[in-house]
C-alpha positions in Angstrom: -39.9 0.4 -6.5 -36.3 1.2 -5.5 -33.9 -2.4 -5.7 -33.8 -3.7 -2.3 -30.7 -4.7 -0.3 -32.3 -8.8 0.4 -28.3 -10.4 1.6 -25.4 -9.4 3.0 -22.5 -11.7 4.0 -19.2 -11.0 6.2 -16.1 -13.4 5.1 -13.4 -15.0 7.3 -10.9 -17.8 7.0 -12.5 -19.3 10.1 -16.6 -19.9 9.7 -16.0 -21.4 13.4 -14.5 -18.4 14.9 -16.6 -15.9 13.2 -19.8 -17.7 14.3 -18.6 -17.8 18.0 -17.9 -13.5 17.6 -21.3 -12.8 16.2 -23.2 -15.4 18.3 -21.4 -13.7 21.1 -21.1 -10.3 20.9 -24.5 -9.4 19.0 -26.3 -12.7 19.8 -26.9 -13.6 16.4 -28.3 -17.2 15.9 -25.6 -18.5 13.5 -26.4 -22.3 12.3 -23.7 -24.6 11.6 -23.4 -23.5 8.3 -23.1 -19.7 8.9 -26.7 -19.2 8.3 -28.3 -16.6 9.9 -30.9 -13.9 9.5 -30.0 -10.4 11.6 -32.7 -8.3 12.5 -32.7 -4.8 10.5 -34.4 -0.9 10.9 -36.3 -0.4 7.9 -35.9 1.4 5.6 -32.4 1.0 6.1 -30.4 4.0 5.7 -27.5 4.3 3.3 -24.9 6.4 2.4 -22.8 7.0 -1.1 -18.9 9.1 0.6 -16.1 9.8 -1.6 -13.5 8.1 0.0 -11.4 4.8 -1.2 -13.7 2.2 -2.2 -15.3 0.0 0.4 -18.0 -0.7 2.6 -19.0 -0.7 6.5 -21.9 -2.1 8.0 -23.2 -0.8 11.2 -25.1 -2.9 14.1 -27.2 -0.9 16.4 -26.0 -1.3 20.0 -27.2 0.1 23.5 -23.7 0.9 24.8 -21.5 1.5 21.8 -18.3 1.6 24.6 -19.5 -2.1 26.5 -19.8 -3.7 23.3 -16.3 -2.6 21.9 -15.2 -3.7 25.2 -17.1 -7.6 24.5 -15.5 -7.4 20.6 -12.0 -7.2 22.2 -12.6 -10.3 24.8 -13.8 -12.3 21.9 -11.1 -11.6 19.4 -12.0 -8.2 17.5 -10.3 -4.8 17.7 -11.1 -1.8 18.4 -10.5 0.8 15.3 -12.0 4.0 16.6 -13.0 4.2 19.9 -16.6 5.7 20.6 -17.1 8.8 19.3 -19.9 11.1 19.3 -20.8 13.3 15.8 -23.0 16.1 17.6 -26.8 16.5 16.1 -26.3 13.5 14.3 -24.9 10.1 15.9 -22.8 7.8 18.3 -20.5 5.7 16.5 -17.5 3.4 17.4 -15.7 1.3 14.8 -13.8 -1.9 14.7 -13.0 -5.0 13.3 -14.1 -8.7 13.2 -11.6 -11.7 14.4 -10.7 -12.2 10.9 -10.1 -8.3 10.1 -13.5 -6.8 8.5 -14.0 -3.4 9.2 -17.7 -2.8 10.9 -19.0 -0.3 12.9 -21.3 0.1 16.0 -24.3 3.1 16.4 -25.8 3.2 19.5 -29.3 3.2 19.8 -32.2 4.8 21.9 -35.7 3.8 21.6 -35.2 1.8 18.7 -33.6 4.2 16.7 -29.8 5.8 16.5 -28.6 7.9 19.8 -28.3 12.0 18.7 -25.9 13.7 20.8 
């Protein structure tokens, strides 16, 4: 059996802050002490690019544009506005109050939008 992905955490000098974005904008339920458990498609997709080293995590959205317009109310910014790559998927990117890159894919039926 492949190694499974089983945690994931997103860093900020603010636990506060960061709570209030993700409670708000993706209505996460974040405990007091950051705790919280995300819901996930599975198997979740991944992908290896040749590019600088990093990583991105995606959250599956209805309306990639409205919630890049709730992450900039709440103390995010907008990277890359919504974008469409055609056959394959609707994408947006931005960053988190306390500057970590994310990105959104908008959904349709439980599963990401192809244009």
């Amino acid at each position: 059996m492949p190694a499974p992905i089983v945690f994931f955490d997103i860093a900020g000098p603010d636990m506060a802050r960061q709570a209030a974005f993700y409670r708000t904008v993706f209505d996460w339920d974040v405990d007091a002490s950051g705790g919280f458990t995300a819901p996930a498609i599975t198997p979740l997709p991944g992908t290896l690019r040749a590019d600088p080293a990093g990583h991105m995590i995606y959250v599956g959205v209805d309306d990639v544009a409205a919630t890049l317009a709730k992450i900039v109310a709440n103390g995010g910014k907008i990277v890359t506005p919504r974008f469409e790559v055609k056959g394959v998927v609707v994408l947006g990117l931005f960053t988190d109050p306390a500057g970590n890159p994310m990105g959104l894919v908008e959904m349709a039926g439980g599963k990401p939008k192809v244009p």
